[in-house]
DRENPA-328372 format. One record per residue (C-alpha): residue number from 1; x, y, z. Coordinates in steps of 0.25 Angstrom, whole numbers, plus 2048, in hexadecimal, padded with zeros to 3 digits. Example, Ala and Ser with C-alpha at 12.3 -4.5 7.8 and 13.67 -1.06 7.14 Angstrom:
DRENPA-328372
+-----+-----+-----+-----+
! seq !  c1 !  c2 !  c3 !
+-----+-----+-----+-----+
!   1 ! 831 ! 7EE ! 81F !
!   2 ! 837 ! 7FC ! 81D !
+-----+-----+-----+-----+
//
This chain:
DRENPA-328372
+-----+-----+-----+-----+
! seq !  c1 !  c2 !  c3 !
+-----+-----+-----+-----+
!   1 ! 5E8 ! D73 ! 144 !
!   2 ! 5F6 ! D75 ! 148 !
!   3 ! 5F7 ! D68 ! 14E !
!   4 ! 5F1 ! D60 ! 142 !
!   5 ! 5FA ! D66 ! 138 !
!   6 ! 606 ! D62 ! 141 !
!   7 ! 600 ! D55 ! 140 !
!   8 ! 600 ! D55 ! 12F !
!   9 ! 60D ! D5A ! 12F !
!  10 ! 612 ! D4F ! 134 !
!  11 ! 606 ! D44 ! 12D !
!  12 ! 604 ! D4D ! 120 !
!  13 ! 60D ! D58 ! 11F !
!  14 ! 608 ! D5B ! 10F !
!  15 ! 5F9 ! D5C ! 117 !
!  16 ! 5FF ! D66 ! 122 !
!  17 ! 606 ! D6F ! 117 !
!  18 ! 5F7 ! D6F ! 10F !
!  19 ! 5F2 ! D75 ! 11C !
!  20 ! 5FD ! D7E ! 11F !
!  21 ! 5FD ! D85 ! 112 !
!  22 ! 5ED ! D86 ! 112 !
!  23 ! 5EA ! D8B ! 120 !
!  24 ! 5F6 ! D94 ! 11C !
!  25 ! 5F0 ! D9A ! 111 !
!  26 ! 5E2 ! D9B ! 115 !
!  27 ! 5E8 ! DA3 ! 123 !
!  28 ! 5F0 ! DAC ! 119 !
!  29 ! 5E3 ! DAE ! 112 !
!  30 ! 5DB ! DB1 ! 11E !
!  31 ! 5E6 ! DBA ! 125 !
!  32 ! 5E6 ! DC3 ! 117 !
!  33 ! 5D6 ! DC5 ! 116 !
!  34 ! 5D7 ! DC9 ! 126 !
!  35 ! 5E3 ! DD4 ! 123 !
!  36 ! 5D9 ! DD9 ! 117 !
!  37 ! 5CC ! DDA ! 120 !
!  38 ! 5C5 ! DCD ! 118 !
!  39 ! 5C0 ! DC8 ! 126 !
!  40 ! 5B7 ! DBF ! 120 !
!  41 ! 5C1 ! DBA ! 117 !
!  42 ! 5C9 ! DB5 ! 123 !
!  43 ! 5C1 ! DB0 ! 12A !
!  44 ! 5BE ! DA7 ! 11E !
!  45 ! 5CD ! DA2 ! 11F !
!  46 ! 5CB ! DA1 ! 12E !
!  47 ! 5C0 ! D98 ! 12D !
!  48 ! 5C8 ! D92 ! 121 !
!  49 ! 5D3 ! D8F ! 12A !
!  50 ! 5CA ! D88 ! 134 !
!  51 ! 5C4 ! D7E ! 12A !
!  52 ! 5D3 ! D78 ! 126 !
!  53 ! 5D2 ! D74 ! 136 !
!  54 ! 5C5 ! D6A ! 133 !
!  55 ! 5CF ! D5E ! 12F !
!  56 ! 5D5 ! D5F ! 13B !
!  57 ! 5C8 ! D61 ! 143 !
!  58 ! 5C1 ! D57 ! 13D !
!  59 ! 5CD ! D4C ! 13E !
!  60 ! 5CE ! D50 ! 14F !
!  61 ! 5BE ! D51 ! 151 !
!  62 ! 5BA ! D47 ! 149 !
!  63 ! 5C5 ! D3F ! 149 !
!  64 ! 5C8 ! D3C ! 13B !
!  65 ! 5D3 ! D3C ! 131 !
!  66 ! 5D0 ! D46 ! 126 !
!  67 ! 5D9 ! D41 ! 119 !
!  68 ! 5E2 ! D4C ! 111 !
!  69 ! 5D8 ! D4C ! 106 !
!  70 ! 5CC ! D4F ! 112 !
!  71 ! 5D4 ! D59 ! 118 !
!  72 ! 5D9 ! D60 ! 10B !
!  73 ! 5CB ! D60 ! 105 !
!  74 ! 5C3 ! D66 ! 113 !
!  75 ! 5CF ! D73 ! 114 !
!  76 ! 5D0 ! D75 ! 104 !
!  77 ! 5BF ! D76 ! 105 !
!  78 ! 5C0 ! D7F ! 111 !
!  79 ! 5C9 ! D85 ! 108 !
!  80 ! 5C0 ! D87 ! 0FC !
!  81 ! 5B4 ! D89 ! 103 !
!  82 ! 5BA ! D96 ! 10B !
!  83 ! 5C4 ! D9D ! 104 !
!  84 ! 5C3 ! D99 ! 0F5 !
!  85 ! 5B4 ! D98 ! 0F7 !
!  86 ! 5B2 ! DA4 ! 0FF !
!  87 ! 5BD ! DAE ! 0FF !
!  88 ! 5C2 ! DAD ! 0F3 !
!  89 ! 5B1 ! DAC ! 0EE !
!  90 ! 5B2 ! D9D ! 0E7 !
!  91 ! 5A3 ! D9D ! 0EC !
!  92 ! 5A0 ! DA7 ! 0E3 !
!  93 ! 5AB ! DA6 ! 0D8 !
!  94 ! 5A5 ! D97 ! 0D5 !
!  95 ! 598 ! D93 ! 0D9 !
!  96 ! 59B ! D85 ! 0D9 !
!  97 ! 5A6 ! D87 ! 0E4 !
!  98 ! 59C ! D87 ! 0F0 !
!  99 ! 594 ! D7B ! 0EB !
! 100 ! 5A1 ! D73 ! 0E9 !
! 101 ! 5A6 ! D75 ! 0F7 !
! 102 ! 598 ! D70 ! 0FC !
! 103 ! 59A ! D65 ! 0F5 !
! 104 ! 5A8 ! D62 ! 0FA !
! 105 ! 5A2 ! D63 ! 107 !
! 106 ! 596 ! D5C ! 108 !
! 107 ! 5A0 ! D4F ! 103 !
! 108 ! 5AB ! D53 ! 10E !
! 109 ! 5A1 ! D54 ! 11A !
! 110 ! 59A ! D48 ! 114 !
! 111 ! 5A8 ! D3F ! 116 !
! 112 ! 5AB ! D47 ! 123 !
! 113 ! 59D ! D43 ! 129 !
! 114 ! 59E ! D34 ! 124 !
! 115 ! 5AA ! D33 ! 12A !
! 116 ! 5A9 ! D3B ! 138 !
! 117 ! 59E ! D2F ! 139 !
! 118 ! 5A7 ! D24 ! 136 !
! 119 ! 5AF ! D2B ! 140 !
! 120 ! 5A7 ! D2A ! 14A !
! 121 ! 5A1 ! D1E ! 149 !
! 122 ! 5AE ! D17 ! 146 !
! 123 ! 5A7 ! D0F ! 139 !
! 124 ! 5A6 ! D10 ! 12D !
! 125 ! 597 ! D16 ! 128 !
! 126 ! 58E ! D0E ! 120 !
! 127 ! 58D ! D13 ! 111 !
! 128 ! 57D ! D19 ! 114 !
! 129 ! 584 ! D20 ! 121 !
! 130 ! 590 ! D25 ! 11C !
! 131 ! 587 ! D2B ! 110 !
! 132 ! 57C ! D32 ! 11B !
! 133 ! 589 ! D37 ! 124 !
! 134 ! 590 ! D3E ! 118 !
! 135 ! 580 ! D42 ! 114 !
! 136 ! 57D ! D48 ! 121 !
! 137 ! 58B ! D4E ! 127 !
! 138 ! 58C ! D56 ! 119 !
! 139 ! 57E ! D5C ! 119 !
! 140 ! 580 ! D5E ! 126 !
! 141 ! 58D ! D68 ! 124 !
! 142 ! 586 ! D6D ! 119 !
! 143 ! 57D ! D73 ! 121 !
! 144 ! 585 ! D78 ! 12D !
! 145 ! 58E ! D7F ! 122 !
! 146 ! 581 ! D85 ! 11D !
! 147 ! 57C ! D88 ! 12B !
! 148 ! 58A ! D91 ! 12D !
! 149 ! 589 ! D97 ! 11E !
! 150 ! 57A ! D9C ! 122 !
! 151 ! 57F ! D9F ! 131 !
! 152 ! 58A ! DA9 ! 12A !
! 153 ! 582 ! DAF ! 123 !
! 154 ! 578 ! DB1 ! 12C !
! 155 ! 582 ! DB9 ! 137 !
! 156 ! 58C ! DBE ! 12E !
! 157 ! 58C ! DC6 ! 120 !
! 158 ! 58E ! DB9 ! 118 !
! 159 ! 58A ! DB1 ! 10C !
! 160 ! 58D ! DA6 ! 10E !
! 161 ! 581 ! DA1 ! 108 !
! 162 ! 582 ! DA4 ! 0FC !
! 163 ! 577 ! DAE ! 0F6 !
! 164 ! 572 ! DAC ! 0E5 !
! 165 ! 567 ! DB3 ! 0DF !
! 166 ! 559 ! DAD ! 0DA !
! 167 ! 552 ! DB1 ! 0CF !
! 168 ! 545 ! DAB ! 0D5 !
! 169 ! 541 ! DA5 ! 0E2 !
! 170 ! 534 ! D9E ! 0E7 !
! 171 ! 52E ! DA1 ! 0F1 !
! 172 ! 521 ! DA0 ! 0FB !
! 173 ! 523 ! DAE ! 100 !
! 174 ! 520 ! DB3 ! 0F3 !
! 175 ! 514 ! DAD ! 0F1 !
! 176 ! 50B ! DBB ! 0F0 !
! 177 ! 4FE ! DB2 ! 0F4 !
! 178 ! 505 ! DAD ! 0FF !
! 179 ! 503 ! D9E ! 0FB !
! 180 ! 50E ! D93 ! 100 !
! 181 ! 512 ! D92 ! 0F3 !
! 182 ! 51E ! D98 ! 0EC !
! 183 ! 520 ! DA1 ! 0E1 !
! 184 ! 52C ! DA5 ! 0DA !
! 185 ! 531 ! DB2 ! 0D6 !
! 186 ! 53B ! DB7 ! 0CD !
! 187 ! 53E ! DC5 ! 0CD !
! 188 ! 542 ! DCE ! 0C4 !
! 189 ! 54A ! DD7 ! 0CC !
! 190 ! 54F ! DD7 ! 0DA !
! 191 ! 553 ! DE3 ! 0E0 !
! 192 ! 559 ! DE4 ! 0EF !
! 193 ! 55C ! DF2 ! 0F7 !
! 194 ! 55C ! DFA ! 0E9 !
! 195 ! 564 ! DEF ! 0E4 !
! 196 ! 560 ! DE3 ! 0D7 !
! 197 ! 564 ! DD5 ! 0DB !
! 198 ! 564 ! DCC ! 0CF !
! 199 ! 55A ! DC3 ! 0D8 !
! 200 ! 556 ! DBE ! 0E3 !
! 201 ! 55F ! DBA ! 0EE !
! 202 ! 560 ! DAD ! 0F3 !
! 203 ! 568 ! DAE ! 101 !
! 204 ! 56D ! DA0 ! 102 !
! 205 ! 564 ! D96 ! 102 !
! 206 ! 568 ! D90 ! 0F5 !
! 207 ! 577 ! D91 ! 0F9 !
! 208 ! 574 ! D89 ! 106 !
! 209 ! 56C ! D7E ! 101 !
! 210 ! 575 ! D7C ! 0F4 !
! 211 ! 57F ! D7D ! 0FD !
! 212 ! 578 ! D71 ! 106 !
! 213 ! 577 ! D69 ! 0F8 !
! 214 ! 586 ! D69 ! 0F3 !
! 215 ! 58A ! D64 ! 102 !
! 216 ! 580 ! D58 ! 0FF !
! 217 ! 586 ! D56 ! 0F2 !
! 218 ! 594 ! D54 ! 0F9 !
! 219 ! 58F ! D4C ! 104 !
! 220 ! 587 ! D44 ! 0F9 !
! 221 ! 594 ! D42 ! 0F2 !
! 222 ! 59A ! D3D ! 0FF !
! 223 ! 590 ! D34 ! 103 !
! 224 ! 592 ! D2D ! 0F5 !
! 225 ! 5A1 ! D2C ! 0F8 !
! 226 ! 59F ! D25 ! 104 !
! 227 ! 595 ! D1B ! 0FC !
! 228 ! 5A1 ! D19 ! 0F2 !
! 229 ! 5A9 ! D0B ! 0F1 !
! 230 ! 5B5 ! D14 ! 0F3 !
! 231 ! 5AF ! D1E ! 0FF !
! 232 ! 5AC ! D12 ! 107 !
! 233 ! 5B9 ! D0E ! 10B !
! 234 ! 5BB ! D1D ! 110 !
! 235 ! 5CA ! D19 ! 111 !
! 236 ! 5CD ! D19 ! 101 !
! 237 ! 5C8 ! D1C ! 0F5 !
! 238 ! 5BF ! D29 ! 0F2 !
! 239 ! 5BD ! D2D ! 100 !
! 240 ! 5CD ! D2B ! 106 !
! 241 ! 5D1 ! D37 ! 108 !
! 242 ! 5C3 ! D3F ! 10A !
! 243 ! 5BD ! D36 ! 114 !
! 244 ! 5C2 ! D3A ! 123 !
! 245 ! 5C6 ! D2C ! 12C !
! 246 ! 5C5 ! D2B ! 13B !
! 247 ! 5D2 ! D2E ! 142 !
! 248 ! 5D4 ! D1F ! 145 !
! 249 ! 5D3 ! D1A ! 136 !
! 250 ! 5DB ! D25 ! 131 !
! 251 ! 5E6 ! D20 ! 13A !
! 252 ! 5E6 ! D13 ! 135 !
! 253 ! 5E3 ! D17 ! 127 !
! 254 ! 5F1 ! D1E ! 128 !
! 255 ! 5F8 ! D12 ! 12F !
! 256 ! 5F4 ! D09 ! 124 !
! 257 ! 5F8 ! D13 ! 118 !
! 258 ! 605 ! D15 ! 120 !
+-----+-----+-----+-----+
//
């Protein structure tokens, strides 16, 4: 990290100031939730901190040139996503919040799939390609996060994902004559431990795969990008500053601009 901010000090010293001030504040953040026992809260910033390095990994591993626009998007969602949306309890606050993120980063990893293939292939995809890469490589990241989100829960006193409350629910089990064929109840009261729920609990489910669907929504969005007139040159137009370029062509991109 230390070496790559040397680096846009010298190439893009507004770039390395942006980086500066944010790791700043989010380590000032985290250090004053450690010194008030919020451990959680801190590790948040932590792992905060550890996502404004996935530029830099992602231009050494993969060996592609993330854009300022890119790079600024990928730390100001990890931003969104951990401090406003958890800490500060966006996720609660606005229930569009979470569903606005998914769809940020289904159309991010949609691009960032599309383009590790280029990459790697060293050519340009076709347009149906390109379309099932950005398809695929989202859903796919979807799923990991929703893997992790179940795995945290699962091991650790976390909600992660997200509980909401039914009035009804259909289901086989309930069938009192034991037929494969669901029924749906709706009680009146619930009451838990001495304690009235205002329904029936629903402990993720409808979280994960709404979840799963605003994610395809982004990486549908992208797909459509990379099908437009002006995502298909990749080098201008809509996508110029979303779409990561292989080391090699980023060079000569710069040679040429300069």
């Amino acid at each position: 990290m230390f070496r790559r901010l040397k680096r846009l000090r010298t190439e893009r010293p507004w770039l390395c100031l942006y980086h500066l001030m944010l790791h700043a504040a989010v380590a000032c953040l985290g250090l004053w939730k450690l010194s008030r026992g919020s451990w959680g809260h801190a590790g948040l910033c932590l792992l905060t901190l550890a996502l404004f390095s996935l530029p830099g990994l992602l231009e050494r591993a993969l060996r592609l040139h993330l854009a300022p626009p890119l790079e600024i998007t990928v730390t100001l969602f990890a931003l969104c996503a951990n401090i406003f949306g958890e800490m500060l309890g966006f996720y609660i606050r606005f229930p569009w919040w979470d569903a606005v993120l998914h769809v940020i980063w289904g159309f991010l990893a949609g691009l960032l799939g599309c383009a590790f293939l280029e990459a790697v292939q060293r050519a340009k995809l076709r347009p149906a390609a390109a379309v099932l890469t950005a398809l695929g490589f989202a859903a796919l990241s979807g799923i990991l996060w929703e893997f992790f989100e179940f795995t945290m829960d699962a091991f650790f006193p976390l909600d992660m994902q997200k509980d909401v409350w039914l009035q009804s629910v259909s289901s086989v089990l309930l069938n009192p004559s034991g037929a494969n064929t669901a029924v749906t109840v709706a009680p009146e009261a619930v009451t838990v431990d001495g304690a009235s729920w205002p329904g029936l609990l629903d402990p993720g489910l409808r979280d994960t795969v709404g979840d799963l669907f605003q994610n395809f929504l982004g990486s549908l969005a992208a797909a459509l990008a990379l099908l437009s007139p002006l995502g298909r040159g990749r080098r201008s137009g809509l996508l110029r500053g979303l779409m990561p370029l292989p080391i090699s062509d980023a060079e000569v991109e710069r040679d040429e601009n300069e």
